[in-house]
Every structure is written in C-alpha cells, then in structure tokens.
N, C-alpha and C positions, 0 to 999 in steps of 0.2 A: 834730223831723222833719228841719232840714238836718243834723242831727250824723249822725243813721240815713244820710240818701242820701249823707251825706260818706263814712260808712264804707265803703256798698255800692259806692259807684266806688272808692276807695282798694284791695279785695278784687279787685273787674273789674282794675283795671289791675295788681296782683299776678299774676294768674291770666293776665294775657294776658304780664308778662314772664315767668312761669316756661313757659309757651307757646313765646314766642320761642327760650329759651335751650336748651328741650330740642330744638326743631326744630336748631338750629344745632349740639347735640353730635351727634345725630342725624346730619346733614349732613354733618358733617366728621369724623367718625370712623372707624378703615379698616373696610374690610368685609371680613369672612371670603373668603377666597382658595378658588377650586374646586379642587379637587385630587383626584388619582386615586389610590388604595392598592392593596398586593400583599400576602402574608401571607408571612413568611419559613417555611421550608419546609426540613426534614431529608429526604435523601434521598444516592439515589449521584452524586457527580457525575466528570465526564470530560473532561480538556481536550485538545486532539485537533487536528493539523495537516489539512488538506483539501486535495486537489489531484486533477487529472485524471492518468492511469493507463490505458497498454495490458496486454493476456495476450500472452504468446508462449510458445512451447515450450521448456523447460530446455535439451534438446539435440535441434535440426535437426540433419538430414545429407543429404547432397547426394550424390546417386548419379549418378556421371558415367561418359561416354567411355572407358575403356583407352587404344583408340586411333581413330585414323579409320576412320570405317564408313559401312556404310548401316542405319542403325536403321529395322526391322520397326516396324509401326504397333501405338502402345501400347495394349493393353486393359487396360491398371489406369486407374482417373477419379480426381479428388480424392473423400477419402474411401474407400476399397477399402482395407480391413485388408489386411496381409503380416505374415510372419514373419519372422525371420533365417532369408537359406539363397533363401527362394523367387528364382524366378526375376521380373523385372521387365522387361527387355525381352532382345529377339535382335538384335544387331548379327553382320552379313555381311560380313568383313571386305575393305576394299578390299586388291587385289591387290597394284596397281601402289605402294604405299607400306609394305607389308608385311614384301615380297622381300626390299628391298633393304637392303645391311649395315649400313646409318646405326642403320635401325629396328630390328634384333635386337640391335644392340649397344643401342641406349635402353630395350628391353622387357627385356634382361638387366641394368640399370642398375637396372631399375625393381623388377625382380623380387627385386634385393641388398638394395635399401633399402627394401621390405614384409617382407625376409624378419626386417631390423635390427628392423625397429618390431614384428615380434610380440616376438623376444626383449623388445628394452625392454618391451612393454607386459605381457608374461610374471613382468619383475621387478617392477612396476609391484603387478600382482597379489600378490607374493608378499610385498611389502615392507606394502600392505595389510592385508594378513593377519597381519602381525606385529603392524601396530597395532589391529589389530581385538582380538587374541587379550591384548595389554598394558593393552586398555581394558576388558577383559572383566575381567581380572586385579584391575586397579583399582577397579573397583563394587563385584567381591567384597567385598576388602578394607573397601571404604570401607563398606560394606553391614555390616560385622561393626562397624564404629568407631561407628558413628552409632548401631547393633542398643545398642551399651553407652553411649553418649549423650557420648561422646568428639569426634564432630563434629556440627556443625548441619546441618538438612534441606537446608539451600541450598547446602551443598557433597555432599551428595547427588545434589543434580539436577543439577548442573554437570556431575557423572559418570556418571550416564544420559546427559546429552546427549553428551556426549564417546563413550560407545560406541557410540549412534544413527548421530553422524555419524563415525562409526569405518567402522561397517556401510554406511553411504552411501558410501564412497569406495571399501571394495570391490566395492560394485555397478558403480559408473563406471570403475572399472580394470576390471572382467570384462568391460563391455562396451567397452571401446577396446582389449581384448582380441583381443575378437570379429569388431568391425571392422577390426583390422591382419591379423587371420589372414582375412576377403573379401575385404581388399584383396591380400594377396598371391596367393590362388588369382586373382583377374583377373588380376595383374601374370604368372603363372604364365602362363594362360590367351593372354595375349598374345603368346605364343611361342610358341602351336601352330601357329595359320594361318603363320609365318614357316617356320617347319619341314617343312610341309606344301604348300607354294606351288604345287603342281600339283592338289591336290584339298583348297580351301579348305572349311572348315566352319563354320557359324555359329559364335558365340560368342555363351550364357548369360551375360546382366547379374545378380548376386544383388542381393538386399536387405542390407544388415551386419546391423541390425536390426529388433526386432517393431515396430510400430507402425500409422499409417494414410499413404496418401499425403495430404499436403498442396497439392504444384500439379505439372504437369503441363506444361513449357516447350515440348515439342514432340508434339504428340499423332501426327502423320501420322508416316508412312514418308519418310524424309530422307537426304539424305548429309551427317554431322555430323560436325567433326573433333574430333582426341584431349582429353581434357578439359572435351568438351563438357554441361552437366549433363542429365540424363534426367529425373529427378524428385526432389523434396522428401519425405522419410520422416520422422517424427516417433511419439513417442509422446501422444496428447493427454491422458493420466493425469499427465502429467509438468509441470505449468504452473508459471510465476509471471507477475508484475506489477513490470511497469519504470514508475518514478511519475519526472518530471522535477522537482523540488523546489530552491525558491529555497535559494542557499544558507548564509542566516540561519538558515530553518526546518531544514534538512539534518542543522546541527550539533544539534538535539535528536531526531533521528530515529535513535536509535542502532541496533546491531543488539539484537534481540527486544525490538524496543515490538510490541506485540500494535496489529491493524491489522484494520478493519473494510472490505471491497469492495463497495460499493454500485450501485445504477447498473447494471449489466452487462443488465439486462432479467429478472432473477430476484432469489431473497432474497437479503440480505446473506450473503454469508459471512467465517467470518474468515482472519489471513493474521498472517504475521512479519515482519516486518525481517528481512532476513538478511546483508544487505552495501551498503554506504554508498561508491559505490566512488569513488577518491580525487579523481579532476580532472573540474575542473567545466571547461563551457564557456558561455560567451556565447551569449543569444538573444534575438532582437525579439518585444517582447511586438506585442500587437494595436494596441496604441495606440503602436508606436514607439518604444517604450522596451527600450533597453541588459540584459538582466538576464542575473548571474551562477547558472546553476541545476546541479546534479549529479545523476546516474543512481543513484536507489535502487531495489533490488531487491526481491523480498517473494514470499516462497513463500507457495502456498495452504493450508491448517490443516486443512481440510475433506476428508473425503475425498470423492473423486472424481464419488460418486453425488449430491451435493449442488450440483453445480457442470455434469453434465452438459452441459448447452449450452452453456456456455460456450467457444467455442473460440480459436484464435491468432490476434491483433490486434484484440481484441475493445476497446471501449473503456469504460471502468472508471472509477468515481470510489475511492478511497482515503483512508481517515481514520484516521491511525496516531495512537495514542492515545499523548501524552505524559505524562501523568500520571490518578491514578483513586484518589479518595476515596470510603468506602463512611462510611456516614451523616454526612454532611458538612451543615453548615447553610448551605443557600442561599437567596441574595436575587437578586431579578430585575436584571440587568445598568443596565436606566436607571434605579435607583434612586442608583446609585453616581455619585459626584462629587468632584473632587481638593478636600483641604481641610489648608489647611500643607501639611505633608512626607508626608502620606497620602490617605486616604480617609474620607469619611464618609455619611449618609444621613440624611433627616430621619424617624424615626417618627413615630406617629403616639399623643400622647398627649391621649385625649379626643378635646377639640375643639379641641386644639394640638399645632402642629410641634414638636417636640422635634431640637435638632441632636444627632446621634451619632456619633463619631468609631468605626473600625471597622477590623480588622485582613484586609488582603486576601490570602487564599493561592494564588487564580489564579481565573481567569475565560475561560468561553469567550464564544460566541457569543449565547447567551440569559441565563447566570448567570453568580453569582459567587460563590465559596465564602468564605467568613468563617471564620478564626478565631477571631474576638475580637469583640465589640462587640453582636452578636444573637444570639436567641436564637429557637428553632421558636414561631412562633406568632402572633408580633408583627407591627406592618402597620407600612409603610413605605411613604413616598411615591414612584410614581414618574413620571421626569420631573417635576421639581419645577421651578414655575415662577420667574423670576428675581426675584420680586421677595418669595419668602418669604425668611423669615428666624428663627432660634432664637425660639420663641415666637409665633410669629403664628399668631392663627386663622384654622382651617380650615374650608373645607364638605365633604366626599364627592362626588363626582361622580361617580354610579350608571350606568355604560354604558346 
C-alpha cells in the first residue's frame, strides 16, 4: 500500500514538473510577429518626374501704336475671333506730331526697315522650302532603305520627324512672313496722315494674324502714344506647357520623354518634351530654400478638340514619364529595404519570413520594378517590422 501511494505522488510530482517546464517554454518562447502581406504582381510599370506647370500660347503678338493717336473705343473683347488682314481698331492721327519733319523722316525709317524684314522674312520662307522639299527627299529615300530592310524603323521615324518639323518651320516663316508684310502696310500707312496734313484720315489698325483676342489694355477711346500696345492676338490651337523643373530632375527630362498633363480641370492629356532650354535660374521655395530650377517646355500630343478648355496660363500638373516597362514584375514600394550593397524583401514562406535579396531596376512612387529576385505571385511583407529577422515566424494581419 505505501509502495502504491509512493508511486502515485512520485507520477503527481512528474506530472506537475513536466507542467512547470512546458508553462516556461511556453512563456519564454518568441511568438509569431503580426505582419501584413502584398502579392507581387506583373504589370506596366512607369517611372515619371511630377511637377507644377502653366499653358501659354506658342506664339503671342502684340498689336501696337504706329504712331501717336487717339484710338477709337475698341469693339473686339477678350475672346472675339479675327483673321489676318481684319481691322482691329481706328487710330485718328494726332496732327500736331505728324506734320512735323522729325516724324516723316521716323515713319520713312520705319517704313525701310518693314520693307527689309519682309525681304528677310521672304528668304526665310524660301530657304524653308528648301529644307522642307530635302526632308521630303530624305524619307523617300529612306522609305525605299528601310521598304529593303537596309535601315531600322527608328531611323525611319527620325525622318518623318524631321519632315514634320521641316513643315513646321515653313508654317512660322509664312507666318512672320505675314506679319513683316502688316507691319510694313502700317509702317506705309504712317505716312499718309504726314502727306495729308490738311485733311487727316483715320488710320486702320490690322490684325498680322488668325487667332482670338486674348486681353484688351485699353478698352475706351484714348490719346495713346507711338508703340503703345492695343491688344493681345494669339492662336489658342497653338498651346504648350512651360513646367519649372529642379535641375537634378531636368537632366533626365530629355527632349521627347512622352509626358502626361493632368490637373487642368479635364482629362489627362498627353504632351512632348520638346526643349530643355539651357540656363537655369535660382528660386525660393515655400519653405525658403535656395533651388536651382530650369524652363522645360512641352508641346500638347492631343489635338485640339480634346483640350478645348483649356486655355493660356492655365495651371497644369505635368508627369513626364522617364522610363516605361511593359510586363515588368512589381512589388509594393514598403516592402523594399537596403541590405549590403542592394536590396532586399522578406517573403513570405508558409508561416515564415524568408530573407530575399532582389535586383532593383527603378521605382516610383507606389512600386518597384524587380528584375531579379521575384517572381508574379508571391507575398511579400510589407513594412516589415524591426524586429523580424530570416526565419522568424509570422502571423498575417487581415485588415
């Protein structure tokens, strides 16, 4: 009988240290870390500079004074379509500043040097022409090279572009054409009330070119001297985007990074790089800071009807796309974390971290593109707390 109860407490007191010892590994062993997972994911990805951005018109013109007058009260408003040629206001030419010989000899000075600027803007045109007609020349040709697989596509497009903006600069030489031969009929024009000085007549202000008015500096009847501007004429088909860009970012914003305009109060549309122009200047940020930034420019992609509302000094967000992977394998940006001389991530294997070392080929704002290391499918932790480590278990944490 004492041998039995010897055994049955010897059993008890086993049973209460194997008790003890398991409460204790229990106790003091780590516990699974809560951690939150993302799935790596194949898709396009875009890495893209971002900055604020005005519209303004490619080319303003300033329709001004001949000479001193009394300018008639303007009926054109901002907004009022004109053509080249129309008339835009009537200046009554003052008398007493007219007569006299100072002024015929400056309205004959004036009338030599619009008669110079059509010539010049005549060869302007004609030298255009030549390069339009040598660019035309060239795509042929290259068009037959390429037809026999003697050049690549990309020296194809170079030469459409090249003819495009061949065509583009005979457009802007016809039109500074245009306007040298308005400006010489005023310059003309200025010399009739001189000639006339016993029975002055008004004198017809034209437009150079088509466009719309944009502002209106003196709307009333006035006595305005020579040079004085009338009104603002623009084409509003004719737009870009001047973006002020630090100039770290500046140097990857080459000409034609393809460029997305956001923000405006309609849908995005897209847009070019077209010139990166060369001197930067100094500017106070908000917070008082020193910054070096430069003037890029960015024509609109879209045409016209897609952008309607859009009009000059409109302000704009801009995101000129520095680079653009089509099924690129991405992981969510706070999964990534410096490890050595790279990067790496923890997946997630099971119900353990797994460390994964991982090749990074660029990242924007939400991701990060891998080329090395993952694969579509796989979870990975993010924001991984500081106190995981290769191999520690995890729990999920289900939003």
């Amino acid at each position: 009988m004492n041998v039995l109860k010897l055994k049955k407490t010897t059993w008890l007191w086993i049973a209460a240290g194997v008790a003890v010892v398991a409460a204790l590994v229990w106790a003091f062993s780590p516990r699974p870390v809560d951690v939150e997972t993302a799935t790596v994911k194949q898709g396009h990805f875009e890495q893209s500079i971002e900055e604020d951005g005005r519209t303004r018109l490619k080319d303003r013109y300033t329709v001004s004074a001949p000479v001193a007058a009394r300018v008639a009260r303007m009926v054109l408003h901002e907004g009022d379509s004109v053509a080249a040629g129309d008339v835009v206001a009537v200046l009554t030419p003052l008398m007493s500043s007219m007569v006299d010989e100072r002024s015929v000899h400056e309205a004959t000075a004036r009338l030599k040097a619009a008669a110079a600027g059509v010539e010049r803007a005549s060869a302007r045109v004609a030298r255009a022409r030549i390069s339009l007609q040598e660019a035309q020349l060239e795509k042929e040709r290259t068009e037959k090279l390429a037809g026999e697989g003697f050049l690549s596509a990309s020296k194809l497009d170079a030469v459409r572009l090249a003819q495009s903006g061949a065509r583009r600069e005979l457009e802007v030489a016809q039109a500074e054409r245009e306007m040298a031969v308005q400006e010489k009929a005023q310059a003309a024009a200025a010399l009739q009330p001189a000639a006339a000085s016993s029975n002055a007549r008004p004198l017809s202000v034209r437009s150079p070119v088509s466009g719309v008015v944009l502002r209106v500096p003196q709307p009333s009847e006035a006595t305005i001297a020579a040079g004085a501007a009338l009104l603002d004429v623009g084409d509003p088909q004719q737009m870009e985007v001047i973006s002020e860009l630090l100039t770290t970012d500046a140097v990857q914003a080459t000409a034609g990074r393809r460029v997305v305009i956001e923000r405006w109060g309609g849908p995005p549309v897209e847009g070019v790089v077209r010139r990166v122009e060369p001197a930067a200047f100094t500017k106070v940020s908000a917070l008082g800071i020193e910054e070096q930034r430069v003037n890029v420019l960015i024509d609109v992609s879209n045409p016209p009807q897609a952008w309607r509302s859009m009009g000059d000094g409109f302000r704009v967000s801009v995101r000129i796309v520095t680079a653009s992977v089509e099924a690129a394998v991405l992981a969510p940006l706070g999964a990534l974390f410096p490890h050595g001389k790279g990067m790496a991530v923890y997946r997630l294997d099971g119900r353990y971290a797994r460390l994964q070392a991982v090749e990074l080929g660029a990242r924007n704002n939400n991701e990060a593109w891998l080329r090395s290391g993952l694969s579509e499918g796989q979870a990975v932790i993010v924001y991984p707390p500081a106190t995981l480590r290769d191999g520690s278990r995890v729990q999920v944490r289900h939003p």
